[in-house]
C-alpha positions in Angstrom: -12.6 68.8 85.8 -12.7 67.2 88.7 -16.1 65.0 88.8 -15.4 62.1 91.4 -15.6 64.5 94.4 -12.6 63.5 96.0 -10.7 66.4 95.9 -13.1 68.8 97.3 -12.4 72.4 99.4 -12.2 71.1 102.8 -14.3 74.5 103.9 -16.5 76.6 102.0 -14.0 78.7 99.8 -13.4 82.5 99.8 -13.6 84.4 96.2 -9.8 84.3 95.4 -10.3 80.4 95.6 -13.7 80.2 93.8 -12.4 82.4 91.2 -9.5 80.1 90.6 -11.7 76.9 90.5 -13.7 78.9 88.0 -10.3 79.9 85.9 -8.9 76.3 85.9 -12.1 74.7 84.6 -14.5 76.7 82.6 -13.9 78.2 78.9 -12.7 81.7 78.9 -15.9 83.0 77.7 -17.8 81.0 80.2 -15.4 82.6 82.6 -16.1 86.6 81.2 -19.7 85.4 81.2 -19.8 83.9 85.1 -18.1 87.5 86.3 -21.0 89.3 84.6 -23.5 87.2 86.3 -21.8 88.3 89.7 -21.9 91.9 89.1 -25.9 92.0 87.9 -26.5 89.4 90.9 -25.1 92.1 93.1 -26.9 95.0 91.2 -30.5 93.0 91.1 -29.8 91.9 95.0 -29.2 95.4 96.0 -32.1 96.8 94.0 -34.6 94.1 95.3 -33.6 94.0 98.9 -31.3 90.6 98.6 -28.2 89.4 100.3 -25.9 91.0 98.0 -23.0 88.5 99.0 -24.9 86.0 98.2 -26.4 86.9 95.2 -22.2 87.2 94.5 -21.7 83.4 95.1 -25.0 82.6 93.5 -23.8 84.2 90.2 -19.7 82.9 90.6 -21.0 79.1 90.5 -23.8 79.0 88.5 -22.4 77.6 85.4 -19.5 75.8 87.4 -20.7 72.4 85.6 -21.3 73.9 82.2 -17.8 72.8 80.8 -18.7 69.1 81.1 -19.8 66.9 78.3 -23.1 66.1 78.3 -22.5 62.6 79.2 -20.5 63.0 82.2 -23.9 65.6 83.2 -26.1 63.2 82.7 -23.8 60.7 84.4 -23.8 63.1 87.7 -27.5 63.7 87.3 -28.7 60.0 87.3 -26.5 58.9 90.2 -26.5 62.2 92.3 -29.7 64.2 91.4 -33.1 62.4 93.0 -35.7 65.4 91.6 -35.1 65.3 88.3 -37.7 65.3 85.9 -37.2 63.4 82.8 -38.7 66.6 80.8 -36.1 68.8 82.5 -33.6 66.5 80.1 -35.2 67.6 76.7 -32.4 70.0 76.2 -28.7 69.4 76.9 -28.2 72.8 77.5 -29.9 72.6 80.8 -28.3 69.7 82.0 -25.7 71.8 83.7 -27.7 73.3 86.5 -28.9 70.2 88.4 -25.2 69.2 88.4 -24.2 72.7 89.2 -26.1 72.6 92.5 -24.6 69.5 93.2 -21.2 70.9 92.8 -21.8 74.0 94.7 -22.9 71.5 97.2 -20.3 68.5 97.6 -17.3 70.9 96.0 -17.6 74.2 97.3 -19.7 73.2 100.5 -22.1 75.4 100.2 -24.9 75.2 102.5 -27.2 77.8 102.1 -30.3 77.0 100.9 -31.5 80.0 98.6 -28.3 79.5 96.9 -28.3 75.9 96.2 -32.3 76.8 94.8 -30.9 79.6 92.6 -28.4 78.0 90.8 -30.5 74.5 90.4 -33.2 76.6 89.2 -31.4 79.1 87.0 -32.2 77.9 83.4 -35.5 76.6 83.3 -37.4 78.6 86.7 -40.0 77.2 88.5 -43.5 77.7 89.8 -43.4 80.2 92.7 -40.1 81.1 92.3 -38.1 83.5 95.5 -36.7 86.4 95.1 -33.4 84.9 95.0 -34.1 82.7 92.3 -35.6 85.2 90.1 -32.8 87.4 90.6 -30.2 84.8 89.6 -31.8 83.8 86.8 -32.1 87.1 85.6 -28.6 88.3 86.4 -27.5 85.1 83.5 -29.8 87.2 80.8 -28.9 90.8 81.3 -25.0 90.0 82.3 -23.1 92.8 80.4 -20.0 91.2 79.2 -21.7 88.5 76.8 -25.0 89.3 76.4 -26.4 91.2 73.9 -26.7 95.0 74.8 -30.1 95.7 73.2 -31.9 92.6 75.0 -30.0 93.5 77.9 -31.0 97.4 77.6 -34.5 96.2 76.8 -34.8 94.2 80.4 -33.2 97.1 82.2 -35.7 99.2 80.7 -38.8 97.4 81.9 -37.1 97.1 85.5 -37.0 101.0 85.5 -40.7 101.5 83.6 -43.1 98.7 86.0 -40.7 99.3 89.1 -42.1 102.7 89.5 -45.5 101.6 88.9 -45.3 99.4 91.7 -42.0 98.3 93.6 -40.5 94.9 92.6 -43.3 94.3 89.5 -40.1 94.9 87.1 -38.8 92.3 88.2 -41.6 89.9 87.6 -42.4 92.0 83.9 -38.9 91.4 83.3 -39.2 87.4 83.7 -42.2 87.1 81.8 -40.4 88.8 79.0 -37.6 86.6 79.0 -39.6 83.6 79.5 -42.0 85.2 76.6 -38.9 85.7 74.1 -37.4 82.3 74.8 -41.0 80.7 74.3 -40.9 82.4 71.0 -37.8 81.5 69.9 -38.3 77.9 70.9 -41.2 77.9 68.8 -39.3 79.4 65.7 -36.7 76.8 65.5 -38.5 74.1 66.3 -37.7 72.9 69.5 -39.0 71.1 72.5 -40.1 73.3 75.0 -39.7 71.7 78.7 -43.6 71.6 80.6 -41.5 73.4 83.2 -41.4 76.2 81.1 -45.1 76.6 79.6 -45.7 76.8 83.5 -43.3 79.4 84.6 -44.8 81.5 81.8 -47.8 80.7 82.8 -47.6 81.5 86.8 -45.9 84.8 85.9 -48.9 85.8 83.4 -51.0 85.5 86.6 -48.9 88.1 88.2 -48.9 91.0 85.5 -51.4 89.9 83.6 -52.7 93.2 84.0 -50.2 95.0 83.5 -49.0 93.7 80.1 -51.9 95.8 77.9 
């Protein structure tokens, strides 16, 4: 994988050339997994009044960094990412989005800001999320060619029930109950759980608070 930036896309790439990146340097499950995220970006962006192409991009590079060791991440995030905090580093497994927005960035030349923001923010969330974000970051959970159908039935289900209650509160019931599961199953094994995310959870109680009796 190329990590020096020296052989960058001279322009910001079309699909075909994306998808190639994608093919020549991710596993083939990440791969399978990174063309789900693209479809329920699309789907979530089209249902919540998003920019469905970019939803598209959004979900095609948000894991274009996950196929590095965690070294050469946290190599790329001490010399190229300014905003980290050090509790974002608690878990390796979230070392790859930082660098992915850097990538998106210096490789793929994207300049849109409610991408870059999406994929940077895509594993952990953030206080006072967009749209955009939430949308991404849901699209990696409910994905339907890795993800397992009955949590992915379950989120699709609470989209459809708080939706019609009131329009876009699915989305936002739908977060809380992933933050809410991972929470749990953070607690379970054991594990650190990043500040970041006791505060996501936290924020999106405030929202539907009342509506999770």
């Amino acid at each position: 994988m190329n990590t020096s930036f020296t052989d960058n896309f001279k322009d910001m790439p079309n699909e075909d050339e994306i998808l190639k990146w994608l093919k020549e340097n991710l596993s083939n499950g990440r791969y399978e997994h990174t063309l789900g995220v693209k479809d329920a970006a699309i789907f979530l962006a089209e249902r919540y009044g998003a920019n469905p192409k970019k939803a598209a991009i959004a979900g095609l590079l948000h894991d274009c960094a996950k196929c590095m060791s965690n070294e050469k991440l946290l190599n790329i995030i001490n010399e190229k990412v300014g905003d980290i905090d050090q509790s974002e580093l608690l878990n390796y497994k979230t070392y790859h989005a930082p660098v992915g927005q850097v990538f998106a960035c210096e490789i793929f030349k994207i300049k849109d800001a409610d991408i870059l923001s999406a994929i940077r923010y895509h594993t952990l969330g953030r206080v006072d999320m967009t749209v955009f974000e939430k949308i991404i970051f849901l699209a990696d959970k409910i994905e339907a060619n890795t993800r397992d159908k009955e949590y992915r039935e379950k989120i699709l289900n609470i989209l459809d029930k708080f939706d019609k209650i009131k329009p876009g509160l699915g989305l936002d019931m739908a977060l809380f109950e992933c933050f809410s599961i991972t929470i749990k199953s953070l607690v379970d094994r054991r594990l650190a759980i990043c500040p970041a995310t006791i505060d996501v959870y936290n924020w999106l109680l405030s929202i539907v608070k009342d509506y999770t009796k």
